[in-house]
N, C-alpha and C positions, 0 to 999 in steps of 0.2 A: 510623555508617558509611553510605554514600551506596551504593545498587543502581543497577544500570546496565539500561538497556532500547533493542535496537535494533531498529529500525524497518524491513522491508528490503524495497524494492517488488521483482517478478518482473521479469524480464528482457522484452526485447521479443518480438511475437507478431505475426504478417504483418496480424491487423486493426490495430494500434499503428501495425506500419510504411505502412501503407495508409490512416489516416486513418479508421476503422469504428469503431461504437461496437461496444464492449465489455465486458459485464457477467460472465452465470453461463455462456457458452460455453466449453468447457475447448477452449480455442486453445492446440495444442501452439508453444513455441517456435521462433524462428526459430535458422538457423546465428547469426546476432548474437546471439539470444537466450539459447543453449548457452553462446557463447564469455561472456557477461556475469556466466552463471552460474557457471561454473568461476572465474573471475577474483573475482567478490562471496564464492564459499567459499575460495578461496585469501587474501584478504584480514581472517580470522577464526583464520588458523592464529597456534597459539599462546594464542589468546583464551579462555578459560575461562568458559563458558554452562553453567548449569544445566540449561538444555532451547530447544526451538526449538519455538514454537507457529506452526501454519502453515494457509493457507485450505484447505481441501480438494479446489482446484483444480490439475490436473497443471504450470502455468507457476508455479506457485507454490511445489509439491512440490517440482522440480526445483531451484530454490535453494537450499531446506531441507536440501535430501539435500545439494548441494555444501559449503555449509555444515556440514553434519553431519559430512562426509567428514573438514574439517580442525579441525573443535574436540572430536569425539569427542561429543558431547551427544546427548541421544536427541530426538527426532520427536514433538512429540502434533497431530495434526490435532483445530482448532476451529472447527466450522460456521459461530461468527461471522463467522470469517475471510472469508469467502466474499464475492467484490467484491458491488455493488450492481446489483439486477437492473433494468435496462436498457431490459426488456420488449419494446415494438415497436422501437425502435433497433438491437437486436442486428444487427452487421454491415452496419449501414447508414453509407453517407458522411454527409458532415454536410451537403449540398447538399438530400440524398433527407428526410434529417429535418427540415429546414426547412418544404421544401417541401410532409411530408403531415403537420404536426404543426406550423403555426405561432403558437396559442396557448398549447402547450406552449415552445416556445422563447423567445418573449415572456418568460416566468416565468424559465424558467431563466436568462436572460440579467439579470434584474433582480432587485432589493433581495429578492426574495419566492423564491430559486432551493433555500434550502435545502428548503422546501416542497412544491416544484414533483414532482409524481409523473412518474413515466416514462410513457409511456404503455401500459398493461399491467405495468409494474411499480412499483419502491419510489421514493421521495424521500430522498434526504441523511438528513432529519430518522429515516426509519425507520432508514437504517444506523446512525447514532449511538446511539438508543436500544438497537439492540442489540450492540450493542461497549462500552456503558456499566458493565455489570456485569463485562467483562475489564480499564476502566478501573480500575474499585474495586479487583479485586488487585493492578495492578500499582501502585497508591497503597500497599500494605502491604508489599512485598515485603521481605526483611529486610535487611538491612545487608549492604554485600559480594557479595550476589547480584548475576547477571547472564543477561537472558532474551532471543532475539531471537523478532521477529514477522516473520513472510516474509505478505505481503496483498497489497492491490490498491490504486489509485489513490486512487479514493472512502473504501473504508475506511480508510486509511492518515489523510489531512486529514483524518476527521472523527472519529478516533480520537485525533488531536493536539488539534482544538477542547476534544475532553469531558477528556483530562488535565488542558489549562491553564485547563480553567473558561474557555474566550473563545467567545463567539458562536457559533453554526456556521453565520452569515452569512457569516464570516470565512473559510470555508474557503478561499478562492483566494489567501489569503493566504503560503498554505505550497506552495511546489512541490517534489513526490515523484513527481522521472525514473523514466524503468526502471533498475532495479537500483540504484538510488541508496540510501544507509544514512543514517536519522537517528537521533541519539543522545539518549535524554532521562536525565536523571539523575532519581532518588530519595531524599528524605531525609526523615525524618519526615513524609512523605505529602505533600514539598511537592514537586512538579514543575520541572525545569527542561528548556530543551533546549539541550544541550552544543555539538550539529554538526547542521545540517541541511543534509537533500539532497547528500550528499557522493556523487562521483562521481570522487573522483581512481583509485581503483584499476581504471576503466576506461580510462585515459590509451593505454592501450597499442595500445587497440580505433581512437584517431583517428575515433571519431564524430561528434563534433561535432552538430550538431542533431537527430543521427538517433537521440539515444540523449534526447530528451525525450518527454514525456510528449505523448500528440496526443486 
């Protein structure tokens, strides 16, 4: 039997809507952010989850619990989960980061970005190392199970690389909106992914750009 595992980034948060990077700041939800989340839990009614592992970040929380509200599953908060620290970027536009941190951008911009540390904080490379040992479970998970992940941007792409064993060069590969659900399957520890970055049960919101990833 095939386990099901979904993927489910936080809704949006005024740095998101403002273009600021965003790491370990617990940036409460914006009104679109609320409404993304009622609608991503209302979208699971019905759905039978075992449990919902979630970062221990409050925009993150709040999915969890909406989610929670309509499949009935319990809550465990995982440190992993916890987006990628960001360091001197935090809440900065992206003009300001250029502009005092142009050998870091360099990097992050090119073949070498998984690498690249933040300035004062982590690199890609360290998120994935630590999300890798949550990869290993949900490799085993048993037949018929079903588990959702509520996380963050960074962690989300480089939590997909270490499942499919692909590069974590790769990571821009995979785009994961706000609120958006990817689906990967499980079967004998072999990885698939079912749906990615699905966004239709925000249809109703008429977002349109504003509900991507920034």
């Amino acid at each position: 039997m095939t386990a099901t595992l979904y993927l489910i980034r936080h809704g949006e948060t005024a740095f998101n809507r403002d273009g600021k990077g965003l790491g370990r700041s617990d940036e409460p939800l914006t009104a679109t952010g609320e409404a993304q989340a009622r609608l991503t839990g209302a979208a699971f009614a019905g759905v039978a989850l075992d449990r919902i592992l979630v970062s221990p970040l409050s925009r993150a929380m709040r999915v969890a619990e909406a989610v929670r509200s309509h499949s009935g599953s319990s809550v465990e908060v995982r440190e992993s989960l916890v987006e990628m620290d960001v360091g001197l970027t935090e809440g900065a536009a992206y003009a300001d980061t250029a502009a005092r941190f142009p050998e870091f951008m360099r990097q992050w911009a090119g073949a070498g970005a998984a690498d690249a540390n933040f300035p004062g904080g982590e690199s890609l490379r360290d998120v994935a190392e630590r999300v890798r040992p949550l990869a290993g479970e949900f490799r085993e998970l048993a037949g018929g199970s079903a588990l959702a992940v509520v996380s963050h941007n960074f962690v989300l792409r480089s939590l997909l690389c270490v499942l499919l064993d692909a590069p974590l060069e790769n990571f821009r590969s995979f785009q994961v909106d706000l609120a958006s659900v990817t689906t990967v399957t499980v079967r004998n520890g072999r990885v698939a992914v079912s749906r990615l970055n699905d966004t239709c049960h925000l249809d109703s919101l008429n977002l349109g750009d504003t509900a991507r990833s920034v």
